[in-house]
C-alpha positions as CSV (number, residue, x, y, z in Angstrom):
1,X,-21.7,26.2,-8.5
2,X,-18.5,26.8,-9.9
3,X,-15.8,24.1,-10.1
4,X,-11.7,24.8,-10.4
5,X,-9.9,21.8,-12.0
6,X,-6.5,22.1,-12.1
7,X,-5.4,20.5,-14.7
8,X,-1.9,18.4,-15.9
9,X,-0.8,21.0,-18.7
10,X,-1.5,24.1,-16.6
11,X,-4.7,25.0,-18.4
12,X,-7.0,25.7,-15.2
13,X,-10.4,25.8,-16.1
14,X,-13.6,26.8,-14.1
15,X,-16.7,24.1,-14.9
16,X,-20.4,24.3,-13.8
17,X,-21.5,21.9,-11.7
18,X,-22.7,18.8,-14.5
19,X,-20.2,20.2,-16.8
20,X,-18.2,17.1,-18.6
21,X,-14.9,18.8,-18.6
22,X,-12.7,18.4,-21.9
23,X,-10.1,16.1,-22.7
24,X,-7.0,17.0,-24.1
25,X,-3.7,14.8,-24.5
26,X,-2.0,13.8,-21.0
27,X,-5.2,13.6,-19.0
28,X,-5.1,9.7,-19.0
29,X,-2.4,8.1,-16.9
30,X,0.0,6.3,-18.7
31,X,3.2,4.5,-17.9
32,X,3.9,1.4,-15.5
33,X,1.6,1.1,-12.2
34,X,3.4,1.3,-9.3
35,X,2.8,-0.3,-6.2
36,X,2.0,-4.2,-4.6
37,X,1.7,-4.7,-0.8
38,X,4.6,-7.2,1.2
39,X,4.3,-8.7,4.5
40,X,6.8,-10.8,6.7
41,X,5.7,-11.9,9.7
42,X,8.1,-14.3,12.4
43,X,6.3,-15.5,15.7
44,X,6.0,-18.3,18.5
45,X,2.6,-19.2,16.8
46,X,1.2,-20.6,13.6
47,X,1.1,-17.2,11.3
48,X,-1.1,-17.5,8.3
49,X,-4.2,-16.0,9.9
50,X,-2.2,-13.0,10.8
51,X,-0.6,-12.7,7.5
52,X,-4.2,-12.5,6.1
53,X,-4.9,-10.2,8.3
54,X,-2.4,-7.9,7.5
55,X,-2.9,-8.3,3.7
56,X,-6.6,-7.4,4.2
57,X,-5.2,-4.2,5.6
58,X,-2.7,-3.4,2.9
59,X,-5.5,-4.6,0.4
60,X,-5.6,-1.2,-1.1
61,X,-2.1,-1.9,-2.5
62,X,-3.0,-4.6,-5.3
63,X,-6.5,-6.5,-5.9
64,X,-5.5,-8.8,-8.7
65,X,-3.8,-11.9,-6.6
66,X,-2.3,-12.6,-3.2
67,X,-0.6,-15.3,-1.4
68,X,1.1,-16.3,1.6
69,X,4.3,-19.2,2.1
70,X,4.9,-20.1,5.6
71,X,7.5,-22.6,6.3
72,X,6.6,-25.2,8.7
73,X,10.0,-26.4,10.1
74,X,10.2,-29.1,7.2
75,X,9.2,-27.2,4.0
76,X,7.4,-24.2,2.6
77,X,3.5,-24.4,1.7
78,X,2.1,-21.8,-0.5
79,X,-1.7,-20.7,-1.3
80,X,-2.7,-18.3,-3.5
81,X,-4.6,-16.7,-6.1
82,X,-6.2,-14.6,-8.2
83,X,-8.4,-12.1,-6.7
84,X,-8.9,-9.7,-3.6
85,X,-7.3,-11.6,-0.5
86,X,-10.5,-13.5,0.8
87,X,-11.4,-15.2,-2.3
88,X,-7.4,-15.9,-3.1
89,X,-7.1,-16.9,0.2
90,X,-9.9,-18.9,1.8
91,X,-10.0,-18.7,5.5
92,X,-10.6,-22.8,5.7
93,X,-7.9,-23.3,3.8
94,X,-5.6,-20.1,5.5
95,X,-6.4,-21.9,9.2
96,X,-5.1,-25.4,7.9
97,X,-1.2,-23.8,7.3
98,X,0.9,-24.4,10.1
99,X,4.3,-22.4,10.8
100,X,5.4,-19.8,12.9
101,X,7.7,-18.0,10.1
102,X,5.9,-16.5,6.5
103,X,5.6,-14.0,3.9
104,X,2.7,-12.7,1.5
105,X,2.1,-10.6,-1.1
106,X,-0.9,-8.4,-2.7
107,X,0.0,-7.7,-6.1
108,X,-0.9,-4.5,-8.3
109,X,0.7,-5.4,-11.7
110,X,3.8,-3.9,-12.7
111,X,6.0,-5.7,-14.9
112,X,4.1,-9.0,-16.1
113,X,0.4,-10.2,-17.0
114,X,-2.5,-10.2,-14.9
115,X,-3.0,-14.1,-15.1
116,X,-2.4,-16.2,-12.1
117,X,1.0,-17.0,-12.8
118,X,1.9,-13.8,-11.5
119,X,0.6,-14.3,-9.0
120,X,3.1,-14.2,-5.6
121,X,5.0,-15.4,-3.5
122,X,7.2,-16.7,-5.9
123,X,8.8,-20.1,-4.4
124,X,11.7,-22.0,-6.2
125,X,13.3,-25.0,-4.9
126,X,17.5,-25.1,-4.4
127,X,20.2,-27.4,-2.8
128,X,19.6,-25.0,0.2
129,X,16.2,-25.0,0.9
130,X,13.1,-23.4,-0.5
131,X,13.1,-19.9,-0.8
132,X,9.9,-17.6,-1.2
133,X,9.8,-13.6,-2.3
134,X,7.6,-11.1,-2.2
135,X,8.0,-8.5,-4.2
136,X,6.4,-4.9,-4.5
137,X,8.3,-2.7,-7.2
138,X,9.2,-2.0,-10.4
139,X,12.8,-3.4,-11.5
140,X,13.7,-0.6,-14.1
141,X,16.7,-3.0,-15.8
142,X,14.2,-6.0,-15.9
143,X,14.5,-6.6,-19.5
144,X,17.9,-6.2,-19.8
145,X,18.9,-8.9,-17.3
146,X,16.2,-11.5,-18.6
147,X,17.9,-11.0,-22.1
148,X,21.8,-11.5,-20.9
149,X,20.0,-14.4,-18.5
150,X,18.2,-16.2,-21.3
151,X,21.5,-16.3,-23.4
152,X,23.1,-17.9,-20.8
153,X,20.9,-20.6,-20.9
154,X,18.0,-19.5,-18.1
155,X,14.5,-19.9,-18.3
156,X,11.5,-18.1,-17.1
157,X,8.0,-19.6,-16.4
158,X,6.5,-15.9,-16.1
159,X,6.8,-12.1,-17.5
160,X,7.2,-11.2,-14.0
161,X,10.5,-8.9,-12.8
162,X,9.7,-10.5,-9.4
163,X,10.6,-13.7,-11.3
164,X,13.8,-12.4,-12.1
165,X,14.5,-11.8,-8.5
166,X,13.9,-14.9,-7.2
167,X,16.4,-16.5,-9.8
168,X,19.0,-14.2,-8.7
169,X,18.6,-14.6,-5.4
170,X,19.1,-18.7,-6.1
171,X,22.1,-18.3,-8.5
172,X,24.1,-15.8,-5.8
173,X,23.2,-18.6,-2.9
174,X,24.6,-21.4,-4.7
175,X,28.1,-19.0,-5.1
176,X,27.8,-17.8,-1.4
177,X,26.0,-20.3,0.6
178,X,25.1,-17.2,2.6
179,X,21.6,-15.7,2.4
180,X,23.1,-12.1,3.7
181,X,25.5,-12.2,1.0
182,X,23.4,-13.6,-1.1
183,X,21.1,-10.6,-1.1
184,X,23.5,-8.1,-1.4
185,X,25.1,-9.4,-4.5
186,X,21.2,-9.6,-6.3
187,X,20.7,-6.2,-5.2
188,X,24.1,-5.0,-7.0
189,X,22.8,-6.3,-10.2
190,X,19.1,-4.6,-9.7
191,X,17.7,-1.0,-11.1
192,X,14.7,0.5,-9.8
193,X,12.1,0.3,-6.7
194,X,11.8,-2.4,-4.6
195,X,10.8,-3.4,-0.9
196,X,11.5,-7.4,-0.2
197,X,10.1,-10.1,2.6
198,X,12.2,-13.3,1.5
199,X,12.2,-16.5,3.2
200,X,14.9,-18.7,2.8
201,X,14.5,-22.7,4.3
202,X,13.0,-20.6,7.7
203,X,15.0,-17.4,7.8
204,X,13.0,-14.3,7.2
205,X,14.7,-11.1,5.7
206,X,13.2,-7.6,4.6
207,X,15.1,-5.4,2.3
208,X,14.5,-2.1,1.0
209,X,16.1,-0.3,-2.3
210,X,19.5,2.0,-1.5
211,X,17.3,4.5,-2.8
212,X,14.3,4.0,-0.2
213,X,11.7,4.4,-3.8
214,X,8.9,1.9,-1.8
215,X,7.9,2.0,1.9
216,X,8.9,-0.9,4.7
217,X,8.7,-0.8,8.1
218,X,9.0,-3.2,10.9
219,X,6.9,-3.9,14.1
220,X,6.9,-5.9,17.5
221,X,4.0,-8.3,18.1
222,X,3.2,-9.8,20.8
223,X,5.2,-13.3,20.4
224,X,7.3,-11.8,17.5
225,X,7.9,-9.2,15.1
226,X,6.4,-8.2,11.5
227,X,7.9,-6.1,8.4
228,X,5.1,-4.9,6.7
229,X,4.7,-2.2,3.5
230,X,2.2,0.3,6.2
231,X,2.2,0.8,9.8
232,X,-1.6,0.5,9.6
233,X,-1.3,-3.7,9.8
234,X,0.8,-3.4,12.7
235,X,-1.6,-1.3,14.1
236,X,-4.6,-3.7,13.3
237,X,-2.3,-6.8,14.6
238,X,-1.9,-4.6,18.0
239,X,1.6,-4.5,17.6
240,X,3.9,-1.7,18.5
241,X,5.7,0.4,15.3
242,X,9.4,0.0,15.9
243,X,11.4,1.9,12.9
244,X,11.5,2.5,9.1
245,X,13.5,-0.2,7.2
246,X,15.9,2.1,5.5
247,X,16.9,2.7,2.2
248,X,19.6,-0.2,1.5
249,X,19.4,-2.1,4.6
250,X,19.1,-6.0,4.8
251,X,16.6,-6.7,8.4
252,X,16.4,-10.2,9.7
253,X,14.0,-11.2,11.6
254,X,13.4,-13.7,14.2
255,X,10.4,-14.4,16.9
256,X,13.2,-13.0,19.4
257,X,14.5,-9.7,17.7
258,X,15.7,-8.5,14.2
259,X,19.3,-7.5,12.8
260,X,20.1,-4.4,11.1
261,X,22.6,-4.8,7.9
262,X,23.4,-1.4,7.4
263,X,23.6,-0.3,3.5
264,X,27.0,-0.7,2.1
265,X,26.6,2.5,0.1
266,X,24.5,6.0,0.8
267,X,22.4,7.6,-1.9
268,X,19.9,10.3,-1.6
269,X,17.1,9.2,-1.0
270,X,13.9,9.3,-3.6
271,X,10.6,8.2,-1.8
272,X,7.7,7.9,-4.5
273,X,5.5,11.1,-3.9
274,X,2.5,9.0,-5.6
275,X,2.7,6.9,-2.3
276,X,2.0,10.4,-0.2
277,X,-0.8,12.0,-2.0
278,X,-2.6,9.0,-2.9
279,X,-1.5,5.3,-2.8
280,X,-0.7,4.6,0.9
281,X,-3.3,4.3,3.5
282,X,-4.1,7.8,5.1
283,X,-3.5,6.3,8.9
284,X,-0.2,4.9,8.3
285,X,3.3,6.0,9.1
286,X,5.6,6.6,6.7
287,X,9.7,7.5,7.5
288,X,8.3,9.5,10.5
289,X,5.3,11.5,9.0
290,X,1.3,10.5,9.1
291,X,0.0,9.9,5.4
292,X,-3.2,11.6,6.6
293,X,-1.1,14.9,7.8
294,X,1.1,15.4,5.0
295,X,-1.6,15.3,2.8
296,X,-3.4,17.8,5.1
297,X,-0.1,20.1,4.5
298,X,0.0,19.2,0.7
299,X,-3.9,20.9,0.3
300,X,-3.2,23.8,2.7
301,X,0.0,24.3,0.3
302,X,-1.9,24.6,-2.7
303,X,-4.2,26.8,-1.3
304,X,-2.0,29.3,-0.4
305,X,-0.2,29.2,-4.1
306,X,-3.2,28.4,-6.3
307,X,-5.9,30.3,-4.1
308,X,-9.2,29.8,-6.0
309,X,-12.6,31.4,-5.7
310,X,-15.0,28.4,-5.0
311,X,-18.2,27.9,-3.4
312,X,-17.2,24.9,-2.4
313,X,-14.2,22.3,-1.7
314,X,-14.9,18.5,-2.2
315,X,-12.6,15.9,-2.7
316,X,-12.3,13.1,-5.4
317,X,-11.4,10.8,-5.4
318,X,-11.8,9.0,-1.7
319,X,-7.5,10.0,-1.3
320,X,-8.4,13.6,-1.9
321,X,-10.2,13.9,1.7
322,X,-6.9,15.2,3.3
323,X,-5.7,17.6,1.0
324,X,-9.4,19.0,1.0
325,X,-9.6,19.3,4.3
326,X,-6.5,21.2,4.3
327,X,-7.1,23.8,1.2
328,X,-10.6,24.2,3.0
329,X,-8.4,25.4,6.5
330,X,-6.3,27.5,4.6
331,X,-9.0,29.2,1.9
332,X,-11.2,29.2,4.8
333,X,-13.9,27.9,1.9
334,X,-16.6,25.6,3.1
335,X,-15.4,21.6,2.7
336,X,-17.7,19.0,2.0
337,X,-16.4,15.3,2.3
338,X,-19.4,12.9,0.5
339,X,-20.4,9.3,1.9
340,X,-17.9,6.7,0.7
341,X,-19.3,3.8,-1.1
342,X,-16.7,1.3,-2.6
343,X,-18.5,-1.9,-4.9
344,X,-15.2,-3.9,-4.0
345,X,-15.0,-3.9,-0.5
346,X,-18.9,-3.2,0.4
347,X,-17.8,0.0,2.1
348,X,-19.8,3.2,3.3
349,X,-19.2,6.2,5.6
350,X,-18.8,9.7,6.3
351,X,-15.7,10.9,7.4
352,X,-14.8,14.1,9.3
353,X,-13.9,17.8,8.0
354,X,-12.3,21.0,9.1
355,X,-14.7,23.2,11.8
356,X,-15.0,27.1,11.9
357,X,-17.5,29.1,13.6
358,X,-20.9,29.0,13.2
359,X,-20.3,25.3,11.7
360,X,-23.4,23.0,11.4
361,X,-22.4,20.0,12.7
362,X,-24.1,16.2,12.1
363,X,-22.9,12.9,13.5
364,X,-23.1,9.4,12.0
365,X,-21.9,7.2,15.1
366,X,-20.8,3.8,14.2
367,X,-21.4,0.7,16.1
368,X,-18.3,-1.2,18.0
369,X,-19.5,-4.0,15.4
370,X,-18.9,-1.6,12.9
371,X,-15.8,0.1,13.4
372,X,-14.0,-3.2,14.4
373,X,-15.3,-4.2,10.4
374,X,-14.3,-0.7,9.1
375,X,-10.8,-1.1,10.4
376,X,-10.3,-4.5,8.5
377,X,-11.0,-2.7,4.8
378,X,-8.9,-0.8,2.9
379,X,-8.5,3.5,3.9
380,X,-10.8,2.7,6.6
381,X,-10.7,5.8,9.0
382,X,-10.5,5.3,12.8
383,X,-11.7,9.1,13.2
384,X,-14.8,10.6,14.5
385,X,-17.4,10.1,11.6
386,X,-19.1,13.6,10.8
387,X,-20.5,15.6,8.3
388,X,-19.6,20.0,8.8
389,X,-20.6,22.7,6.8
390,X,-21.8,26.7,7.2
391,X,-25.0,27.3,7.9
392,X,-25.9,29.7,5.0
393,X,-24.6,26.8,2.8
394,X,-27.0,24.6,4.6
395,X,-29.7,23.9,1.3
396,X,-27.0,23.3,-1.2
397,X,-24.9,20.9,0.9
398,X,-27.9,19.4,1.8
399,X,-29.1,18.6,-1.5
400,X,-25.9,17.6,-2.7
401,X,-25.4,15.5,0.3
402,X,-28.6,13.5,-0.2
403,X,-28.1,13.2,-3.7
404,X,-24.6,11.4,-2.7
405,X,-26.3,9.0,-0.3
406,X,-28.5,7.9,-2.6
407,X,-25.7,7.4,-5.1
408,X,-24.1,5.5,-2.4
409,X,-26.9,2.9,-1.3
410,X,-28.0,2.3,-4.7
């Protein structure tokens, strides 16, 4: 079986299958990571078990901590941790915090350590309440506005650029007294990609970067609405999507409605393109187009202007499954898409592929049990589970599929 990998310097080579492939400088990523997971939530109910829900969905987005604040008409209680959501968050202890207005956070490390000082919400206390931010970004002029800070006499508990923001944030409230205000002048003095739930002493606001880098979104749930960084934990909180936060704007939200602050200034907009072909989850919305379809269109595009001879198309990794799918449509090459088995989130399953004529087709049905517990982990897809290949390619795939499984339930 031959193998094309297209590689980062141009230099395409063709690999037998069990070939190690060589390693040349610029095939290991470098550079900051990228992306953390934000959730706002404002309701006529106590919130904490549906902000844990919805960071189990976005938990894709960051495994080393998360947290939630939720004010409870009097002050703000935080919990959180190191860790993937249920063992930062303990469901005893997420069912004991009371409030009907919250954020929380799944972080990804950025800027700053890994330890649990990092970890988020970030909470400070003021003259005007407490205020709580979550933060999922990369503030580009971090360095240079802790320096000019710290010379003027500020301090900083963490190496976090989240940090950073919430000391802004405080600093422009005590000049304003106005949270709306507030925001705008700390997003004057801030470089770089960020999407924002803040709560300040029980108002909730979302903001999103003039330049739209990171994705935000906002929903209506039954008894209140939700800004979220996917449209997949609105989906699995059976709320409706309502709109895109867009680049620049400032969205309040209430259990009633939100409010729109319109940008003060347009810029083109720049949407991260690692968010499309791998980070966000492939169900979720983002500024009007599926994750799973664009990626579908992003493989039949390569097909069409790198057309390969293969034997076969697989994808890996587990984001690849899309674009697969679609260089398999377009080369009309047979497409194999392998079990899934993921050690962190104790997940396995066979997802669907592209169908031509004389396609051999076999099911995996899931349980009800099943899919409700699939839909609660991370790229967990709500489509038919099957397996699809040509029949003359039926005693390769179906070693190589066996030899997957086993892979997967060892």
């Amino acid at each position: 079986m031959r193998i094309l990998r297209v590689r980062q310097d141009r230099n395409d080579e063709i690999l037998q299958l069990g070939e190690t492939p060589r390693l040349i400088k610029g095939d290991q990523m470098t550079g900051p990571k990228h992306s953390c997971g934000v959730v706002g939530i404002s309701a006529d109910y106590d919130i904490a078990p549906s902000l844990y829900t919805a960071l189990m969905i976005i938990q894709h987005r960051g495994q080393e901590s998360a947290g939630i604040s939720v004010f409870d008409g009097d002050s703000v209680e935080t919990l959180k941790g190191n860790g993937l959501v249920n063992v930062a968050l303990p469901k005893d202890a997420v069912r004991d915090i009371a409030g009907h207005v919250g954020v929380g956070h799944v972080r990804y490390s950025t800027t700053g350590s890994k330890g649990a000082i990092n970890a988020q919400p970030f909470t400070v206390m003021t003259n005007f309440g407490t205020v709580a931010v979550a933060h999922n970004g990369d503030i580009t002029n971090y360095s240079e506005l802790k320096e000019k800070y710290m010379k003027e006499g500020w301090t900083f508990l963490t190496d976090s650029d989240s940090e950073l923001v919430t000391k802004l944030l405080g600093k422009y409230m005590t000049q304003y007294n106005d949270p709306v205000k507030s925001i705008r002048a700390t997003m004057g003095e801030l470089d770089g990609a960020y999407a924002l739930t803040i709560l300040i002493d029980g108002r909730l606001f979302a903001i999103r970067d003039p330049y739209g880098f990171r994705p935000l979104c906002l929903g209506k749930l039954d008894g209140g609405y939700i800004a979220v960084s996917e449209s997949a934990a609105i989906d699995a909180l059976h709320g409706d999507f309502v709109r895109d936060i867009e680049p620049g704007e400032i969205c309040e939200i209430t259990k009633d409605t939100f409010k729109i602050y319109p940008a003060v200034a347009q810029h083109p907009k720049a949407y991260c393109m690692f968010e499309w072909v791998y980070f966000a989850r492939p169900d979720s919305v983002m500024d009007g187009r599926e994750v799973y379809d664009v990626r579908r269109r992003i493989g039949m595009i390569l097909a069409r202007e790198c057309p390969a001879d293969v034997d076969l198309v697989m994808p890996v990794p587990d984001s690849g499954r899309a674009h697969a799918i679609g260089y398999s449509a377009r080369s009309r090459s047979p497409c194999l898409v392998q079990s899934v088995s993921s050690p962190k989130f104790s997940l396995r399953f066979v997802w669907n592929l592209w169908t031509s004529p004389g396609i051999r087709v076999g099911y995996f049905p899931l349980t009800q049990a099943r899919q409700r517990s699939l839909s609660l982990k991370p790229s967990a897809s709500t489509r038919p589970s099957m397996l699809m290949y040509p029949r003359e390619s039926a005693p390769m795939i179906s070693r190589i599929s066996s030899m997957l499984w086993r892979v997967a339930m060892n």
